[in-house]
PDB file of N, CA, C and O in Angstrom:
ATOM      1  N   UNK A   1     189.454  67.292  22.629  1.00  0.00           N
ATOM      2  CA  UNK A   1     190.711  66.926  23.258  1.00  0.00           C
ATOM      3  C   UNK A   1     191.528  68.173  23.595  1.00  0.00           C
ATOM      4  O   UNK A   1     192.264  68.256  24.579  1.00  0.00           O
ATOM      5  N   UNK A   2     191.321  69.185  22.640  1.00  0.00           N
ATOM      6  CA  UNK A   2     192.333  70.243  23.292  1.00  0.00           C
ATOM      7  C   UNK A   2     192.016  71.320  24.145  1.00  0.00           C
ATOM      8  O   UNK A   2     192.808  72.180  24.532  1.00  0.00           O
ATOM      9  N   UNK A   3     190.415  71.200  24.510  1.00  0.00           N
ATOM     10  CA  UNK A   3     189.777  71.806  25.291  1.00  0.00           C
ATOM     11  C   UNK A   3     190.101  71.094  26.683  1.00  0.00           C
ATOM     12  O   UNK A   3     189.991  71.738  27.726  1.00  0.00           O
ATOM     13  N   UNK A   4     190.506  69.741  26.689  1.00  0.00           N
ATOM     14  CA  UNK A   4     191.465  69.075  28.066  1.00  0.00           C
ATOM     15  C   UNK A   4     192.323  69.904  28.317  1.00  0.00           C
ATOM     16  O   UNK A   4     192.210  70.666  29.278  1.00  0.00           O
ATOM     17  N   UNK A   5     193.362  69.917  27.491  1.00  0.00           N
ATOM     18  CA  UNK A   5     194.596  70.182  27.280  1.00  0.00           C
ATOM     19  C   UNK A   5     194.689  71.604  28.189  1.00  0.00           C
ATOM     20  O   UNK A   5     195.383  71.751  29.195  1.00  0.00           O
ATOM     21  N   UNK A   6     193.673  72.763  27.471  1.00  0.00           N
ATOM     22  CA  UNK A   6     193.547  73.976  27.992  1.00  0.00           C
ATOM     23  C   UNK A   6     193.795  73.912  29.334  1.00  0.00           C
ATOM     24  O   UNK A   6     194.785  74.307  29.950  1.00  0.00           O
ATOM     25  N   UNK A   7     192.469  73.197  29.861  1.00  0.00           N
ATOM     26  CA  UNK A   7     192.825  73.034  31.462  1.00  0.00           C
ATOM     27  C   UNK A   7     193.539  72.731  32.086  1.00  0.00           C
ATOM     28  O   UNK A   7     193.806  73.224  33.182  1.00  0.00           O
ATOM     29  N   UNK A   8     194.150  71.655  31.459  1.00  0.00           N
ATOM     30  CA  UNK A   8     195.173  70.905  32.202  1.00  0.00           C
ATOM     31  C   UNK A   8     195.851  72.217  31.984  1.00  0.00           C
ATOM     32  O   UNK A   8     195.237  72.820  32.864  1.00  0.00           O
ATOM     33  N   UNK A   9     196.669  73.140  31.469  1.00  0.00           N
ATOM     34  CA  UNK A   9     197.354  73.699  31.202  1.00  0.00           C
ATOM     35  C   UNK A   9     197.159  75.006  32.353  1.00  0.00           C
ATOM     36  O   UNK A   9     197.947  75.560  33.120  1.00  0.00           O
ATOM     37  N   UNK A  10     196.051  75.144  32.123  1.00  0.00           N
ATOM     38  CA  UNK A  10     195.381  76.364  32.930  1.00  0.00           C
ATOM     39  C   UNK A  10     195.595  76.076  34.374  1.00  0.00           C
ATOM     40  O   UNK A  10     196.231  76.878  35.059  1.00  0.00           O
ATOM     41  N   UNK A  11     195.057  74.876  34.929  1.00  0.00           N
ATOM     42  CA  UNK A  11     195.488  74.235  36.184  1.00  0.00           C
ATOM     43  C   UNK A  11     197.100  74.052  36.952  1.00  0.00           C
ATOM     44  O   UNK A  11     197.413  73.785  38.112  1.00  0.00           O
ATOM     45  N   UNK A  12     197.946  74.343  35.676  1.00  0.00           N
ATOM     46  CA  UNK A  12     199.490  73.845  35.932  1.00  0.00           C
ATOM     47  C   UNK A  12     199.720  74.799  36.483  1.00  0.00           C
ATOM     48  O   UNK A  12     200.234  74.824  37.602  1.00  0.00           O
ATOM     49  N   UNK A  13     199.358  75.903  35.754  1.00  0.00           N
ATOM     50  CA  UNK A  13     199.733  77.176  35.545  1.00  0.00           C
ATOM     51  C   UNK A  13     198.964  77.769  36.908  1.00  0.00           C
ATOM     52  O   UNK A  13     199.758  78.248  37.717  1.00  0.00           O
ATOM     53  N   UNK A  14     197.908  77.807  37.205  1.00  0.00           N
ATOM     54  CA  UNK A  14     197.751  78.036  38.703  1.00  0.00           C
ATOM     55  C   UNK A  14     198.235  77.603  40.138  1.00  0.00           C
ATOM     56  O   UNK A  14     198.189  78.252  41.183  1.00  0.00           O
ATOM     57  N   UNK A  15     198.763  76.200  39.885  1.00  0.00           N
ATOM     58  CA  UNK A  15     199.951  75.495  40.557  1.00  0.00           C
ATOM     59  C   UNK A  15     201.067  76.379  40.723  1.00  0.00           C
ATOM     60  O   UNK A  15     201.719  76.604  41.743  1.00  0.00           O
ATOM     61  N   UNK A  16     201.169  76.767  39.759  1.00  0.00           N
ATOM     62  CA  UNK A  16     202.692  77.381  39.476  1.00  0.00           C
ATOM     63  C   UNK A  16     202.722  78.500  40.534  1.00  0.00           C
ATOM     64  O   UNK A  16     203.269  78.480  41.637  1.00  0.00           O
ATOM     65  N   UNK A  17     202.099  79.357  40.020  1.00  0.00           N
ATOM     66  CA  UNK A  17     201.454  80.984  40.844  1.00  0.00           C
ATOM     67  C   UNK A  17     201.593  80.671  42.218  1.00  0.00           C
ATOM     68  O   UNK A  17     202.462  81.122  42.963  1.00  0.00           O
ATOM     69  N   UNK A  18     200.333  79.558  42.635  1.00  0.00           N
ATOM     70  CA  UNK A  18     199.879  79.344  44.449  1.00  0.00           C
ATOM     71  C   UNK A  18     201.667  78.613  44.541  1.00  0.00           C
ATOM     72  O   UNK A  18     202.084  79.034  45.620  1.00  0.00           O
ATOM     73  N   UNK A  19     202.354  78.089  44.141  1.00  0.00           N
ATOM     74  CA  UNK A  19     204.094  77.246  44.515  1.00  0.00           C
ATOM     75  C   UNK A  19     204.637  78.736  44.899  1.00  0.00           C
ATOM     76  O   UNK A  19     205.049  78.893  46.049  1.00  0.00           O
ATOM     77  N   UNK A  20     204.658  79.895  43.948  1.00  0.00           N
ATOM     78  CA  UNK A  20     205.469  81.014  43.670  1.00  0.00           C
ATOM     79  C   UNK A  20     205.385  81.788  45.031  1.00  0.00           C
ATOM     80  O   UNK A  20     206.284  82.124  45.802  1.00  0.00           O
ATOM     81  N   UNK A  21     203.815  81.994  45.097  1.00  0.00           N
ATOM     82  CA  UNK A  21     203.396  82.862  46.159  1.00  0.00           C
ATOM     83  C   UNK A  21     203.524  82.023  47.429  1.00  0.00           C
ATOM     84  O   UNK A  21     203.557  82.648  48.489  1.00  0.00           O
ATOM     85  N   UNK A  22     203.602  80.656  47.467  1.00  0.00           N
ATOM     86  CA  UNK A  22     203.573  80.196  49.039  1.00  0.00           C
ATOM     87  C   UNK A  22     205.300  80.561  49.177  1.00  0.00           C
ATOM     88  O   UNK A  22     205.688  80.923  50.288  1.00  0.00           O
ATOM     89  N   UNK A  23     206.088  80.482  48.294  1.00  0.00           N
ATOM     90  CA  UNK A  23     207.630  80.605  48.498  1.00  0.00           C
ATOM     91  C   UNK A  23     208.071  82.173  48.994  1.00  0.00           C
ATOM     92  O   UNK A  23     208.802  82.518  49.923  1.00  0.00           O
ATOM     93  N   UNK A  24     207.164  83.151  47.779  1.00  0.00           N
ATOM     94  CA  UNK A  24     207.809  84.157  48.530  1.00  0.00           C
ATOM     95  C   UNK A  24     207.157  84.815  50.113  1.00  0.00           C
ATOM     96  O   UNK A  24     207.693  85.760  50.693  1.00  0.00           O
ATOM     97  N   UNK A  25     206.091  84.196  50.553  1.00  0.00           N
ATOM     98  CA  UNK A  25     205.637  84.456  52.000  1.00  0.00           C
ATOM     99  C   UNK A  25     206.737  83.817  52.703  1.00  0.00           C
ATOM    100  O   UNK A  25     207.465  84.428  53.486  1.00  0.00           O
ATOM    101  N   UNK A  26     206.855  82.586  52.422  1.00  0.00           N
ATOM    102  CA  UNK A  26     207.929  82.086  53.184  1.00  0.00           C
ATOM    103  C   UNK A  26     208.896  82.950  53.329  1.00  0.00           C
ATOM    104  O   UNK A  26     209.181  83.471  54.407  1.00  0.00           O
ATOM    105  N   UNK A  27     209.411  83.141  52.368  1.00  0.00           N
ATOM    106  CA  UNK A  27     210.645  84.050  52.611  1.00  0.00           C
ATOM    107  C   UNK A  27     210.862  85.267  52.947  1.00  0.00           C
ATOM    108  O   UNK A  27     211.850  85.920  53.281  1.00  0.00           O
ATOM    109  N   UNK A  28     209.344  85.535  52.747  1.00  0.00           N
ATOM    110  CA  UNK A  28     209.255  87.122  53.824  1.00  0.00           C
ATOM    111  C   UNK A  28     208.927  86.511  55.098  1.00  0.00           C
ATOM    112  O   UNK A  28     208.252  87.492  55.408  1.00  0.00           O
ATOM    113  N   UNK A  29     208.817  85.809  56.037  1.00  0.00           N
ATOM    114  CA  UNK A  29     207.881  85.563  57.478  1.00  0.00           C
ATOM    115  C   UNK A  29     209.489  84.897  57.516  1.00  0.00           C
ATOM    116  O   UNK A  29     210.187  85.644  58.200  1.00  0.00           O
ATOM    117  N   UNK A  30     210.228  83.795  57.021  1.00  0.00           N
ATOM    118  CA  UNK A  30     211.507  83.346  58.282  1.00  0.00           C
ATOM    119  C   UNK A  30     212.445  83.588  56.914  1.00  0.00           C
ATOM    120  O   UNK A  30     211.997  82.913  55.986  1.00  0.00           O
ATOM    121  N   UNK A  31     213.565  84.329  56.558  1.00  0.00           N
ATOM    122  CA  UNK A  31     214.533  84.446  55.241  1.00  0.00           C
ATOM    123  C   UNK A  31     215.262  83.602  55.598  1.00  0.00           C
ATOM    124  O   UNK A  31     215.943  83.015  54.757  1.00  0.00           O
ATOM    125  N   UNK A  32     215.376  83.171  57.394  1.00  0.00           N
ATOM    126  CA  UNK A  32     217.047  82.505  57.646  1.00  0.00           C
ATOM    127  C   UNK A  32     216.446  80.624  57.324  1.00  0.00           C
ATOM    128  O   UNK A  32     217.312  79.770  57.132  1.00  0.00           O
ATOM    129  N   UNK A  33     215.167  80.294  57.314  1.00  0.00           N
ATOM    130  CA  UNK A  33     214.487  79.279  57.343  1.00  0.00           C
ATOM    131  C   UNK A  33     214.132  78.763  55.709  1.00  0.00           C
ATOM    132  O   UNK A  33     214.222  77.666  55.157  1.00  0.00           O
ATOM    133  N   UNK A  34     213.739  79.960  55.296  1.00  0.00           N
ATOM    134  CA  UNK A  34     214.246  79.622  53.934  1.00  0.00           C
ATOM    135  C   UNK A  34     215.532  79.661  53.379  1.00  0.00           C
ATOM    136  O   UNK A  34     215.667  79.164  52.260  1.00  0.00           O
ATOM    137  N   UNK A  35     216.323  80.063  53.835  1.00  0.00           N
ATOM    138  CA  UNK A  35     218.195  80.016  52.785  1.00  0.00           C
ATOM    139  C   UNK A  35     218.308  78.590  53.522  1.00  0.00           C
ATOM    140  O   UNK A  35     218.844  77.738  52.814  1.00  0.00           O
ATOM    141  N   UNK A  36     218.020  78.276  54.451  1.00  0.00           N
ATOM    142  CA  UNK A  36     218.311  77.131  55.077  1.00  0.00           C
ATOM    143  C   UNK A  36     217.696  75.942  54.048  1.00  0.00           C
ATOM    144  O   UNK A  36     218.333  75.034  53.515  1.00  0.00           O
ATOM    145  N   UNK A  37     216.454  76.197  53.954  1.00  0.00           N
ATOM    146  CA  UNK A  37     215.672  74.931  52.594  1.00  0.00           C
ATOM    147  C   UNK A  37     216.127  75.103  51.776  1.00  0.00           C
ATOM    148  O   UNK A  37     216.288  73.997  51.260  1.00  0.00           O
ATOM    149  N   UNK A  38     216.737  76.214  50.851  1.00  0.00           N
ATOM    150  CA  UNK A  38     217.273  76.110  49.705  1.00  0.00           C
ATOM    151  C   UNK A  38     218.229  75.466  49.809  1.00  0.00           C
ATOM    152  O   UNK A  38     218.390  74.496  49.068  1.00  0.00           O
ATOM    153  N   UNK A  39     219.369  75.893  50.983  1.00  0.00           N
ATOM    154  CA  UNK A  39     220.938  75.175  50.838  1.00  0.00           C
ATOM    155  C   UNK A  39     220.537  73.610  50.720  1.00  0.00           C
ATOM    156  O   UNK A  39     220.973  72.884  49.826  1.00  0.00           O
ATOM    157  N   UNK A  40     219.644  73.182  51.744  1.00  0.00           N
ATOM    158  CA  UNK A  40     219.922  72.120  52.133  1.00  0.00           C
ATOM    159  C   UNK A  40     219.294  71.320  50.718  1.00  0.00           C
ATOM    160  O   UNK A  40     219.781  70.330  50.172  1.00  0.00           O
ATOM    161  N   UNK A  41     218.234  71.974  50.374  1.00  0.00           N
ATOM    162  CA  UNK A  41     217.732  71.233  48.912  1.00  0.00           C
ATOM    163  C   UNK A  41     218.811  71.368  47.364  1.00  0.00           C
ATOM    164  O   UNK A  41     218.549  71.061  46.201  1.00  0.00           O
ATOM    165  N   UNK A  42     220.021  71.934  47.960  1.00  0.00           N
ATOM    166  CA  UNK A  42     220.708  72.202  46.539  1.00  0.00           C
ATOM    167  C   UNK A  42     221.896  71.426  47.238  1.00  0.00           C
ATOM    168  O   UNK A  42     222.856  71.259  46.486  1.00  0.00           O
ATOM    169  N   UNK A  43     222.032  70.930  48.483  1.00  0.00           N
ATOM    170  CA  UNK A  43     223.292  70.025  48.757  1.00  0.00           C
ATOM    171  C   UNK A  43     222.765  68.971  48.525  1.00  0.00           C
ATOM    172  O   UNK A  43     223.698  68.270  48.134  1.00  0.00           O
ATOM    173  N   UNK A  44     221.305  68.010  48.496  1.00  0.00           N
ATOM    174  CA  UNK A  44     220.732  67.325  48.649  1.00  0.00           C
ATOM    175  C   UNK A  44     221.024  66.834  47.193  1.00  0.00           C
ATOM    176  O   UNK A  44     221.460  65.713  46.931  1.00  0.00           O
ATOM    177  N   UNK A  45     220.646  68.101  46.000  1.00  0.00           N
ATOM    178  CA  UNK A  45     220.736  67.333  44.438  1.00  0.00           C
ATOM    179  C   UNK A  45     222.309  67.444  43.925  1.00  0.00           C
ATOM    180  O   UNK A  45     222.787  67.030  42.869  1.00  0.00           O
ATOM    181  N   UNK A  46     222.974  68.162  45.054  1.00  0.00           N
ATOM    182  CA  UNK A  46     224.419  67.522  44.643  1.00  0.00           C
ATOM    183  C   UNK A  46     225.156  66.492  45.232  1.00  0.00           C
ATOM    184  O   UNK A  46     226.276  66.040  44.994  1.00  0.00           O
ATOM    185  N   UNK A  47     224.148  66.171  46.189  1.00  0.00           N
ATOM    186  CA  UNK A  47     224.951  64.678  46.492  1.00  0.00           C
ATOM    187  C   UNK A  47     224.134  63.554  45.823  1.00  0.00           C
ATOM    188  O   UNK A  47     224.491  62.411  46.109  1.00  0.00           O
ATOM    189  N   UNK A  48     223.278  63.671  45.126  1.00  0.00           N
ATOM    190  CA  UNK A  48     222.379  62.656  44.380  1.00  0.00           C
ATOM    191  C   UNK A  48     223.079  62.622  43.010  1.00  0.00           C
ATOM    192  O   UNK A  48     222.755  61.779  42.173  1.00  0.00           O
ATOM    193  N   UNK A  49     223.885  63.390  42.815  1.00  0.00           N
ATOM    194  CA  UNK A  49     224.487  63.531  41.361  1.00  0.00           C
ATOM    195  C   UNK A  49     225.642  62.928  41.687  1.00  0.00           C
ATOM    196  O   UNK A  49     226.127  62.084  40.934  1.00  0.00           O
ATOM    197  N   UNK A  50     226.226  63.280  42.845  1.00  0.00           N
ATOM    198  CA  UNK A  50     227.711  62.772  42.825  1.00  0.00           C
ATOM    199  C   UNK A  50     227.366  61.312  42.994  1.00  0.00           C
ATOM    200  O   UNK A  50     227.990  60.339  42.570  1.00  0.00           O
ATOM    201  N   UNK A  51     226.415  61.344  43.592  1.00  0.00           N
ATOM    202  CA  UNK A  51     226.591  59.604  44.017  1.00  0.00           C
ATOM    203  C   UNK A  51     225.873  58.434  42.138  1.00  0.00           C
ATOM    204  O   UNK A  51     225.971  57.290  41.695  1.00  0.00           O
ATOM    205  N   UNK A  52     225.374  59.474  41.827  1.00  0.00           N
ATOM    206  CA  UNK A  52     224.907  58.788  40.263  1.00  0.00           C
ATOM    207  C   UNK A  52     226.227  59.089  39.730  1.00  0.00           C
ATOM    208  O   UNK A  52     226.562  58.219  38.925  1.00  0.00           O
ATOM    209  N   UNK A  53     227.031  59.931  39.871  1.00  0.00           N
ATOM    210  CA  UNK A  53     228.286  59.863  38.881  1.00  0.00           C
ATOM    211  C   UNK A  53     228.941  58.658  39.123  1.00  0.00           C
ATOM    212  O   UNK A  53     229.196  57.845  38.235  1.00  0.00           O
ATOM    213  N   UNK A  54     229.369  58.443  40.939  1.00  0.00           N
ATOM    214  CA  UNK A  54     230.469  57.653  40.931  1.00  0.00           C
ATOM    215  C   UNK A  54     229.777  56.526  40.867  1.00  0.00           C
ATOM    216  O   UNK A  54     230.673  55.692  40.734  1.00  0.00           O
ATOM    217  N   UNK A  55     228.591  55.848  40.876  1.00  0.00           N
ATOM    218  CA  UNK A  55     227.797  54.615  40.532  1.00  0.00           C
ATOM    219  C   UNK A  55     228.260  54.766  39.409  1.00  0.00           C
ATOM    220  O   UNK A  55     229.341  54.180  39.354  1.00  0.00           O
ATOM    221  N   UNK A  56     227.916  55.423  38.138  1.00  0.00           N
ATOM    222  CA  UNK A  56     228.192  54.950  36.566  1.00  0.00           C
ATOM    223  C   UNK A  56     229.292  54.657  36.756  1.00  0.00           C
ATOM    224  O   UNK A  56     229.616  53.476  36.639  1.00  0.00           O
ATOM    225  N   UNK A  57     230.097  55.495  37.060  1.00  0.00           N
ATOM    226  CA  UNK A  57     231.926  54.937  36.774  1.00  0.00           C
ATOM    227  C   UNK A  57     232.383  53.935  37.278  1.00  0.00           C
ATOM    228  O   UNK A  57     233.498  53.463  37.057  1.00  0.00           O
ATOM    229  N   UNK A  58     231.117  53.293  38.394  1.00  0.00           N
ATOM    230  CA  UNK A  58     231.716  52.223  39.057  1.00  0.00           C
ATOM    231  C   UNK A  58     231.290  51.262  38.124  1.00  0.00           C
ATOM    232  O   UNK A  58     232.127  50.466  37.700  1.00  0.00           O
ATOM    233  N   UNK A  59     229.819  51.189  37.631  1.00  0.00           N
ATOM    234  CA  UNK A  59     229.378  50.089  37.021  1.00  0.00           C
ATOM    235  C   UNK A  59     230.526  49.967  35.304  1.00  0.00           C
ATOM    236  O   UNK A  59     230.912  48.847  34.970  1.00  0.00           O
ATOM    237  N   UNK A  60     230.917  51.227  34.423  1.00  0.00           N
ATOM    238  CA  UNK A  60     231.546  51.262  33.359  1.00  0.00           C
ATOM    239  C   UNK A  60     232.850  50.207  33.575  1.00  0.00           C
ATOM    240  O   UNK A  60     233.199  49.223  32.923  1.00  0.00           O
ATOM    241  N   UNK A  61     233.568  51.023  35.104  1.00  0.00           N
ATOM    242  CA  UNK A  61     234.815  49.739  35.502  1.00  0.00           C
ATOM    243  C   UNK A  61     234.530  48.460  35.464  1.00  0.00           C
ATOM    244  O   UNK A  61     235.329  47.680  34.946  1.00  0.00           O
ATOM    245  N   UNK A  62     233.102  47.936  36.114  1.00  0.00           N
ATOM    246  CA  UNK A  62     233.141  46.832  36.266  1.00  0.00           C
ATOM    247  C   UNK A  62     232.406  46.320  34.427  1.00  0.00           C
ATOM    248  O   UNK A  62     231.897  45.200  34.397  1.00  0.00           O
ATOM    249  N   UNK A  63     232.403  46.842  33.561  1.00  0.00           N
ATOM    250  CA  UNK A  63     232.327  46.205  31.975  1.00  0.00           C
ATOM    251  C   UNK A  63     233.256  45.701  31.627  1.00  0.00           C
ATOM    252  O   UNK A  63     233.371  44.567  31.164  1.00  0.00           O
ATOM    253  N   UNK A  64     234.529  46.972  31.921  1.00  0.00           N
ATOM    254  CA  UNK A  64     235.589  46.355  31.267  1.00  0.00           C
ATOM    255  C   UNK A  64     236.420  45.590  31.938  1.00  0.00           C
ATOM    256  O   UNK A  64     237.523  45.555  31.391  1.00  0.00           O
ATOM    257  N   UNK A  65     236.338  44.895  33.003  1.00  0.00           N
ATOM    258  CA  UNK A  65     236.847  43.738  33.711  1.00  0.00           C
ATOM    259  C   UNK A  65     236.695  42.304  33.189  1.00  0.00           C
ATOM    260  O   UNK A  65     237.149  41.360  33.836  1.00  0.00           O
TER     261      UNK A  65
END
């Protein structure tokens, strides 16, 4: 079983590397194309948060009604 494990582990971990290295080509070949994916992927998980915030607070209001 932990000879799975290894791999699986080993495999993540090469995921990781080929994610790392496809990002920083990206960002050497277009920089303005990547700041652009980042912004837009970091406005993206702050409007997924705001909108889970004001859902809880909406659903908490509607308990104590």
């Amino acid at each position: 079983m932990s000879a799975i494990l290894e791999h699986v582990k080993s495999l993540v971990r090469i995921a990781l590397y080929l994610l790392v290295a496809f990002m920083v080509v990206q960002l050497w070949h277009d920089p303005a194309g990547a700041a652009r994916t980042v912004s837009d992927t970091v406005q993206g998980i702050g409007l997924f948060f705001a909108s889970l915030i004001d859902r809880t607070v909406e659903f908490a209001r509607s308990l104590t009604k």
